[in-house]
Residue frames as qw, qx, qy, qz and C-alpha x, y, z in Angstrom:
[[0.592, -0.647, -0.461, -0.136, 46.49, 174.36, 107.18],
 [0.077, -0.790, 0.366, -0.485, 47.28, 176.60, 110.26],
 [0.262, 0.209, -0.796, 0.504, 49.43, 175.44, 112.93],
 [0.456, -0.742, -0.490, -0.026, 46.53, 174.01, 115.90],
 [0.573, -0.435, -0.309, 0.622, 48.91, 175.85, 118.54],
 [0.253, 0.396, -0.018, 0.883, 49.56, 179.55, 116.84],
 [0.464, -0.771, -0.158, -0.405, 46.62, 181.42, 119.02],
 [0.822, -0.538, -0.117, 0.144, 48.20, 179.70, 122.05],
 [0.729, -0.040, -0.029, 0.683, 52.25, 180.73, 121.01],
 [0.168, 0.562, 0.015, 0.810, 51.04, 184.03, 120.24],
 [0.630, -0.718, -0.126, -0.266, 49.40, 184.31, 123.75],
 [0.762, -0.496, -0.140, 0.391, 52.36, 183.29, 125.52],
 [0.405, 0.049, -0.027, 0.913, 55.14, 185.43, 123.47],
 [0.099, -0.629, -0.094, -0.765, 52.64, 188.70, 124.27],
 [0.682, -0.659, -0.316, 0.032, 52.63, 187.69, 128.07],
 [0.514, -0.669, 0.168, 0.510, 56.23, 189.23, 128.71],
 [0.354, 0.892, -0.248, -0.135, 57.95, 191.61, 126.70],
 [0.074, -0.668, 0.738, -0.062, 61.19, 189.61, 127.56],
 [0.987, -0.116, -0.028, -0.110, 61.62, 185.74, 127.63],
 [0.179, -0.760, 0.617, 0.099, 64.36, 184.78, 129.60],
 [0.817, 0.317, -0.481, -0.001, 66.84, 182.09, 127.96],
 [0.638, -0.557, 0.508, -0.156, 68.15, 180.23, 131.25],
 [0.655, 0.179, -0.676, 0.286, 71.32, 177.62, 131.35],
 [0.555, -0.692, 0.201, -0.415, 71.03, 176.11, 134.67],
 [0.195, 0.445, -0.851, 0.200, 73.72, 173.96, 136.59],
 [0.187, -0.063, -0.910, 0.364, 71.68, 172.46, 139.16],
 [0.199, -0.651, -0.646, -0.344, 68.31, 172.80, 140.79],
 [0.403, -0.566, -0.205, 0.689, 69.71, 174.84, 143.51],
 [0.352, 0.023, 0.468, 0.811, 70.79, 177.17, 140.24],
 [0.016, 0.324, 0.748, 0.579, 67.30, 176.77, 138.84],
 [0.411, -0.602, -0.649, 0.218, 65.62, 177.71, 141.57],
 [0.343, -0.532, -0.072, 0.771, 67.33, 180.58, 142.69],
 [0.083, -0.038, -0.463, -0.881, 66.98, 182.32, 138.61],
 [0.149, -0.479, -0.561, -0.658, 63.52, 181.78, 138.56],
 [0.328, -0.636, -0.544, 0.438, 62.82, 182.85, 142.12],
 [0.121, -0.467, 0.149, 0.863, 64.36, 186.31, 141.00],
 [0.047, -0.061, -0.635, -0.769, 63.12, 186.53, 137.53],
 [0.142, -0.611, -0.657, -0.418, 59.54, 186.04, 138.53],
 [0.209, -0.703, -0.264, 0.626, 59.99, 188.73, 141.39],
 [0.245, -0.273, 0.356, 0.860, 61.09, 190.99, 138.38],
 [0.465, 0.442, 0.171, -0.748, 58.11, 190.13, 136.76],
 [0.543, 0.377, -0.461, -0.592, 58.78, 188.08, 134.54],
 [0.554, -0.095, 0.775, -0.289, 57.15, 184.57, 133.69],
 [0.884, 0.451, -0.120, -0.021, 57.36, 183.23, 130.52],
 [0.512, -0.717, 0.469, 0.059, 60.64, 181.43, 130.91],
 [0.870, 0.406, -0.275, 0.044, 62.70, 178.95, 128.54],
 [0.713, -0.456, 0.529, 0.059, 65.14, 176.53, 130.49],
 [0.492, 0.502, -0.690, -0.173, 67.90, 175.78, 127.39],
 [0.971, 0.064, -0.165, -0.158, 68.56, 171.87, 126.91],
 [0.447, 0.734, -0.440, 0.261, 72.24, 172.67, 127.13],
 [0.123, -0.485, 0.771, -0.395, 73.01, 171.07, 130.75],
 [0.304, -0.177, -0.930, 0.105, 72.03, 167.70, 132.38],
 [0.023, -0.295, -0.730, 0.616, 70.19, 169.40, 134.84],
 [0.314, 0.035, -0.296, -0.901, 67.81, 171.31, 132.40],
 [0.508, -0.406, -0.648, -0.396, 64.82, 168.53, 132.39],
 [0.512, -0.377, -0.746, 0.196, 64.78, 167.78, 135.80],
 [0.019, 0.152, 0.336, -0.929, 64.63, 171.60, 136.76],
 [0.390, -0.148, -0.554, -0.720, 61.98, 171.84, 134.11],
 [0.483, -0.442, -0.754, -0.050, 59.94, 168.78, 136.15],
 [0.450, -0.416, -0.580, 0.537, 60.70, 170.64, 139.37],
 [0.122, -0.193, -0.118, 0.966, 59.90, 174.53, 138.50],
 [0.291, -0.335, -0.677, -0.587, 56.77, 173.34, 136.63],
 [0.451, -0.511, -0.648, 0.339, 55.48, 172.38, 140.52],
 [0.409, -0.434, -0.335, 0.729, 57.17, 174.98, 142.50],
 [0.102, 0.277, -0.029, -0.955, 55.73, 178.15, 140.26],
 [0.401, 0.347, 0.817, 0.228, 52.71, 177.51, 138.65],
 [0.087, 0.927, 0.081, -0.357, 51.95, 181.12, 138.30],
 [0.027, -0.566, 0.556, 0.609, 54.71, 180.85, 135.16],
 [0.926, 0.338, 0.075, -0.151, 55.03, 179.26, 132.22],
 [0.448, -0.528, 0.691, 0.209, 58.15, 177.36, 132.17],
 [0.738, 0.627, -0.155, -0.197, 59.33, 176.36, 128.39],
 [0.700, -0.312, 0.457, 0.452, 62.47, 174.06, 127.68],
 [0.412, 0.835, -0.227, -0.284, 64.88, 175.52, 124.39],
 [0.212, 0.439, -0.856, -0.173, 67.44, 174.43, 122.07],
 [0.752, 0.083, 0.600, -0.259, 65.22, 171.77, 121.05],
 [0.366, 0.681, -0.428, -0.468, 66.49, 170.01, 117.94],
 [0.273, 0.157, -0.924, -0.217, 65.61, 166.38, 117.66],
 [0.598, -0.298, -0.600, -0.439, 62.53, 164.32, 118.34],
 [0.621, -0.349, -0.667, 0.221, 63.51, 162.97, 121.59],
 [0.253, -0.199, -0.467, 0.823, 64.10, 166.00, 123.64],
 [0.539, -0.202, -0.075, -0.814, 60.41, 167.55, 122.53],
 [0.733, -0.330, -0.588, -0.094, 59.21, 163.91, 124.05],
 [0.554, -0.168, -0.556, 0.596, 61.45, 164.38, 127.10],
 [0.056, -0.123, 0.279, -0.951, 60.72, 168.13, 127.56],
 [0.484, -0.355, -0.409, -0.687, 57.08, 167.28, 127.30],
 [0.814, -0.366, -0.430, 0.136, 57.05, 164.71, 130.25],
 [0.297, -0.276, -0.421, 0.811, 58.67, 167.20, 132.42],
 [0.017, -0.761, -0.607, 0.228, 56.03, 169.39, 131.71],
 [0.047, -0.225, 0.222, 0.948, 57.27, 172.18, 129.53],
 [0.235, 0.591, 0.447, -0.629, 54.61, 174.47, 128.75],
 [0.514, 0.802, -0.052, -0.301, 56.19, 175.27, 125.36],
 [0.824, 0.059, 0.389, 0.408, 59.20, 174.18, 123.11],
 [0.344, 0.892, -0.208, -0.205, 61.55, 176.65, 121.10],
 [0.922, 0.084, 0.230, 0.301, 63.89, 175.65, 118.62],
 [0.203, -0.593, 0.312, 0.714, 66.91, 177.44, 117.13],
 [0.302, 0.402, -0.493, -0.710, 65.69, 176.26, 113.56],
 [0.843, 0.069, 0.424, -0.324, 63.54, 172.93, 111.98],
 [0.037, -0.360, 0.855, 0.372, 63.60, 169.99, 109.96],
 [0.714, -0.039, -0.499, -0.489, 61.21, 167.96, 108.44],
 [0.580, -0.338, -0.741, 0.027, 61.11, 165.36, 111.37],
 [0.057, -0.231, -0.601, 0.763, 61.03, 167.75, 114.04],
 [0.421, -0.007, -0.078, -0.904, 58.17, 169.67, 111.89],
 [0.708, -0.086, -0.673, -0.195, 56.48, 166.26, 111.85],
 [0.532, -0.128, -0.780, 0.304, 56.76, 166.16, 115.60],
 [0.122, 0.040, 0.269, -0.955, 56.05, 169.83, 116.44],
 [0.497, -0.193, -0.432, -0.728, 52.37, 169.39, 114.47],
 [0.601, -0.326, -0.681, -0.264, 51.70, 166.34, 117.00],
 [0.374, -0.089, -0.647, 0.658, 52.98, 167.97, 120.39],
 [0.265, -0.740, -0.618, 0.011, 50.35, 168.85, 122.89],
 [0.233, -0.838, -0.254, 0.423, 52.10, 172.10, 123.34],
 [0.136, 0.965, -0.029, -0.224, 53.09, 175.01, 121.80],
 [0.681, -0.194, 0.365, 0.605, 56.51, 175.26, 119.48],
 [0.101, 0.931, -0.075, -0.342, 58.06, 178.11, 118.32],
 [0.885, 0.044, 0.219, 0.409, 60.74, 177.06, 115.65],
 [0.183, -0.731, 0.149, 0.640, 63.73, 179.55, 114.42],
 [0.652, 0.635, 0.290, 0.295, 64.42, 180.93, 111.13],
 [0.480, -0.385, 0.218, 0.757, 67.51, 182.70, 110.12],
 [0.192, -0.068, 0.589, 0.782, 66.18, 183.85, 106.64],
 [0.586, 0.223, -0.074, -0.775, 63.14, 184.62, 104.18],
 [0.600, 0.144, -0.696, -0.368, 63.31, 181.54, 102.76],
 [0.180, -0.026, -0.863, 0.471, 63.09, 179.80, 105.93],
 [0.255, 0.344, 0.417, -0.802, 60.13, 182.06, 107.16],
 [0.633, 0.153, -0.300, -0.697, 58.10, 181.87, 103.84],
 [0.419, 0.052, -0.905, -0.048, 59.05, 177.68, 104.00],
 [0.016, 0.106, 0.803, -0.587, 57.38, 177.75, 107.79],
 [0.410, 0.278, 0.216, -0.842, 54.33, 179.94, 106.77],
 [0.629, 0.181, -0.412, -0.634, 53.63, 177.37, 104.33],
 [0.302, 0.082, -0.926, 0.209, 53.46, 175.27, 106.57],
 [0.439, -0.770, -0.414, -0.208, 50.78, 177.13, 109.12],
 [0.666, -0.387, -0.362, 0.525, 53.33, 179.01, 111.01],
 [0.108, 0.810, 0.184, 0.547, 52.97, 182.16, 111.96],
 [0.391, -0.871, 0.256, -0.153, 55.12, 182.68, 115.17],
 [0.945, 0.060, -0.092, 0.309, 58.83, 182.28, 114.97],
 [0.433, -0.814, 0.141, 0.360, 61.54, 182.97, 116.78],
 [0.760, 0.596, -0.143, 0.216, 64.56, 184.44, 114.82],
 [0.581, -0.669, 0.450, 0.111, 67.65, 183.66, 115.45],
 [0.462, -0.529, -0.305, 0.644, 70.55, 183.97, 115.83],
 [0.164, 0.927, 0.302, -0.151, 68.81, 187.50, 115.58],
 [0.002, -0.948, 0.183, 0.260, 71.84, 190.12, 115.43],
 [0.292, -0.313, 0.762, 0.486, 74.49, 188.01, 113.14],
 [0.264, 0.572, 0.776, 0.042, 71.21, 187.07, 111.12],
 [0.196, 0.496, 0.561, 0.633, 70.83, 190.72, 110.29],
 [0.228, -0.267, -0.608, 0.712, 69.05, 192.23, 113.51],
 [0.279, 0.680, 0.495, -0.463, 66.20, 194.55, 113.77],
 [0.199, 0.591, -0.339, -0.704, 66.69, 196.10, 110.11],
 [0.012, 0.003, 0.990, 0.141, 66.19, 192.69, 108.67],
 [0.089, 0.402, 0.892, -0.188, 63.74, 191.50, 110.56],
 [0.187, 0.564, 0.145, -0.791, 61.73, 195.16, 109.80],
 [0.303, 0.565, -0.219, -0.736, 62.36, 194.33, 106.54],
 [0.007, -0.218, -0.970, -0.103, 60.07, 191.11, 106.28],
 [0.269, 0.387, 0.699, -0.538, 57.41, 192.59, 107.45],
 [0.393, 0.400, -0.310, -0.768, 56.49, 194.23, 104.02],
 [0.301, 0.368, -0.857, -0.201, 56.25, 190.92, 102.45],
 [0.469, -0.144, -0.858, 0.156, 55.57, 188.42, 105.11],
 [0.101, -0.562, 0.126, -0.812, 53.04, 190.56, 106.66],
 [0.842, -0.215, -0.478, -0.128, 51.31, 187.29, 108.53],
 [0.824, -0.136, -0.417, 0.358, 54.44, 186.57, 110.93],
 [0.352, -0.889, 0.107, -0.274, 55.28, 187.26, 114.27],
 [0.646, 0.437, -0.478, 0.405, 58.63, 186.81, 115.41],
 [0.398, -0.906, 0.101, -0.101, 60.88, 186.60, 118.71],
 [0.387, 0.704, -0.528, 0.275, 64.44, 187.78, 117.92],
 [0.818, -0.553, 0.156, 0.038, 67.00, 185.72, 119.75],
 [0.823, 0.187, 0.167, 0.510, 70.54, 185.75, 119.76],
 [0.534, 0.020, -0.141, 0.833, 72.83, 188.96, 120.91],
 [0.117, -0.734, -0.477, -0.470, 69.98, 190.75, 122.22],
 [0.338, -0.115, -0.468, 0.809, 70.96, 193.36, 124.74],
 [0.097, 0.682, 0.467, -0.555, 68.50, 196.02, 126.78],
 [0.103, -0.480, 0.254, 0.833, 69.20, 198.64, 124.55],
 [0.166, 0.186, -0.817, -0.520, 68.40, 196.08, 120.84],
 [0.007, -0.128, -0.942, 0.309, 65.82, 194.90, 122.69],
 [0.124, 0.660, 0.318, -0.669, 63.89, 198.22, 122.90],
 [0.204, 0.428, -0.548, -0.689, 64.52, 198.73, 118.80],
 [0.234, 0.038, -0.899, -0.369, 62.93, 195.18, 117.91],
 [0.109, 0.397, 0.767, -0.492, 60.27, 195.86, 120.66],
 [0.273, 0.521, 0.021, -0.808, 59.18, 199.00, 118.61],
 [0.084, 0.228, -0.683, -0.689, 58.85, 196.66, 115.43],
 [0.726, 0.032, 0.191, -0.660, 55.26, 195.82, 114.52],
 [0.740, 0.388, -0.546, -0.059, 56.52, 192.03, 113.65],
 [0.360, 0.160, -0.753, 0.526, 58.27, 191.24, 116.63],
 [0.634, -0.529, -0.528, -0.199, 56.08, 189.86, 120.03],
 [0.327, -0.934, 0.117, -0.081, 58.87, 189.77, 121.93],
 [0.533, 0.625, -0.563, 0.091, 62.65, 188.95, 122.25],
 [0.892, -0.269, -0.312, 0.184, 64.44, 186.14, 124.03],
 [0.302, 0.834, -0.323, 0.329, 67.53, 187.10, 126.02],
 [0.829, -0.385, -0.400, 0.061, 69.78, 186.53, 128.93],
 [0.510, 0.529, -0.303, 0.606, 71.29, 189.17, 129.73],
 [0.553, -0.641, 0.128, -0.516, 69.23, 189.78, 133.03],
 [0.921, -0.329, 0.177, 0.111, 71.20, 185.87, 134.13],
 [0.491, 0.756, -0.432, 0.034, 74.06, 186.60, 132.47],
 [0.828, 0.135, -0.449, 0.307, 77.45, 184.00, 134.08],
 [0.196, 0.435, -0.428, 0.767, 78.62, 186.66, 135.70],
 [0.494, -0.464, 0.129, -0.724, 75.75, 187.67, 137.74],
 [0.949, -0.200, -0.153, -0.190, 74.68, 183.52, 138.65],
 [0.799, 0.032, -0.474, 0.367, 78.28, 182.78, 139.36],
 [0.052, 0.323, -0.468, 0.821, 78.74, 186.03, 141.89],
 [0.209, -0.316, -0.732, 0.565, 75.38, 184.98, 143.51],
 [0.142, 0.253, 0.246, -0.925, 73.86, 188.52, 142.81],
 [0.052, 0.454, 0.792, 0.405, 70.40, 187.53, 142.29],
 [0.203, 0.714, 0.441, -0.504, 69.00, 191.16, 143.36],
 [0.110, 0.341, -0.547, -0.757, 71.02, 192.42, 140.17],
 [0.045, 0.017, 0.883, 0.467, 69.25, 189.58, 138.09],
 [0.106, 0.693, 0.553, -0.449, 65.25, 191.02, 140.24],
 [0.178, -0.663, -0.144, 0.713, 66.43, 194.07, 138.94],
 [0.133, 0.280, -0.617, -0.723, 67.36, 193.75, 135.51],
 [0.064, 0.380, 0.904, 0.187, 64.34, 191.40, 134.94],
 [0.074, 0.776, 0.453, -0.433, 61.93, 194.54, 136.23],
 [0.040, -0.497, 0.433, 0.751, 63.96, 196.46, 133.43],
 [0.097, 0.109, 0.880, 0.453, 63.00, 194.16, 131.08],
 [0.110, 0.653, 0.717, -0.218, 59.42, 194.38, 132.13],
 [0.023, -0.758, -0.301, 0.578, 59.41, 198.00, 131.30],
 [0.127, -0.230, 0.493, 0.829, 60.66, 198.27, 128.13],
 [0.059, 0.528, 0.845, 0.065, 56.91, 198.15, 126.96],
 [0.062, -0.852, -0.365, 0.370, 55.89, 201.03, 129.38],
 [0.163, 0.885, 0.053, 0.432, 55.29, 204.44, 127.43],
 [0.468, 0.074, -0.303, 0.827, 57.78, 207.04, 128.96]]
C-alpha cells in the first residue's frame, strides 16, 4: 500500500529547487536565517534536531512565517517525530529508517521523507509505499552518477540528494529526472551565520532559486 502522505512530500520537495538544512543556536539565530532565506526565495525549510534550540525555533518560525513550510531533520527515533510534530513541523526528514520509526512515519499527520544510502534500501522503502526519499549522505554515497543510475530500475522514486551538495552538484542532480530537489546548506554555511552576513546568505538563497531557470 502507498504511503497516505507521498502526493503531499512530492508537493513540497517540487516547491523549491533547494531545501535549506539549518543548525540554529538560538531563536535570535533562527530568526535571522529564515528572515534571509525566505527573502531569497526560498521556503521549504528543514530546522536539523542537532541543537537544543531546534524545537522551540521550530514552535516559533511556524507562527512568525506562515507563508513557509518549516520541516524539523535528523529525525531518528520515535520521540523527536512526536516532539517535532507538537511544534508544528510541517514535515519530518530522516537521514535513514528503521522498522519503529517506519511504524511511526505511517501514523504521523505529516509528511516524512526517510534517507537511503543504497538500492537495497530504496527498493526495501518502495516496498513499503515510498516513493520520495531523500538520499544521503548523497556525494560519499556515490553522488549524481549513482543516483542517475537507479533511475533505470527504480523508475517509481523521487529523491532529494543530501549530504556535500554544493551550487555547482546541485545543478548536475537538478538536471536528473529522479531527483525533486536537493537539501543543502551552503547558502548558511558557519562562516556566513557566525560573521553576521545575512545579505550573503539573501543572496546565495536567490542563487539557489535559479538553478531551475533556463539560461
Amino acid at each position: 500500500m502507498q504511503y497516505q502522505h507521498t502526493d503531499a512530500t512530492l508537493a513540497i520537495m517540487k516547491r523549491s529547487p533547494v531545501i535549506p538544512v539549518m543548525q540554529v543556536a538560538d531563536a535570535a539565530d533562527a530568526l535571522a536565517q529564515t528572515k534571509a532565506l525566505i527573502a531569497g526565495g526560498l521556503t521549504v525549510l528543514e530546522i536539523t534536531l542537532r541543537t537544543s534550540a531546534a524545537l522551540k525555533s521550530i514552535e516559533m518560525l511556524v507562527r512568525a512565517f506562515p507563508e513557509a513550510v518549516i520541516g524539523a531533520g535528523t529525525i531518528t527515533d520515535e520521540d523527536q517525530m512526536k516532539a517535532a510534530i507538537e511544534a508544528g513541523a510541517a514535515f519530518l526528514v530522516s537521514p535513514g529508517m528503521t522498522r519503529r520509526l517506519l511504524r511511526s512515519a505511517r501514523r504521523s499527520p505529516v509528511p516524512f521523507l526517510p534517507g537511503v544510502a543504497t538500492a537495497s534500501e530504496a527498493m526495501a522503502l518502495y516496498e513499503r509505499g515510498f516513493r520520495c526519499l531523500k538520499f544521503f549522505p548523497a556525494e560519499p554515497a556515490g553522488g549524481a552518477k549513482y543516483l542517475a543510475s537507479l533511475g533505470g530500475p527504480l523508475p517509481d522514486l523521487v529523491f532529494c540528494p543530501t549530504g556535500g551538495v554544493t551550487p555547482e552538484k546541485a545543478k548536475v542532480y537538478l538536471e536528473l529526472r529522479n531527483v525533486a530537489c536537493v537539501g543543502g546548506s551552503w547558502m548558511v554555511a558557519p562562516a556566513l551565520i557566525k560573521a553576521g552576513d545575512y545579505a550573503a546568505v539573501e543572496q546565495l538563497a536567490k542563487e539557489a532559486c535559479a538553478l531551475l531557470t533556463p539560461a
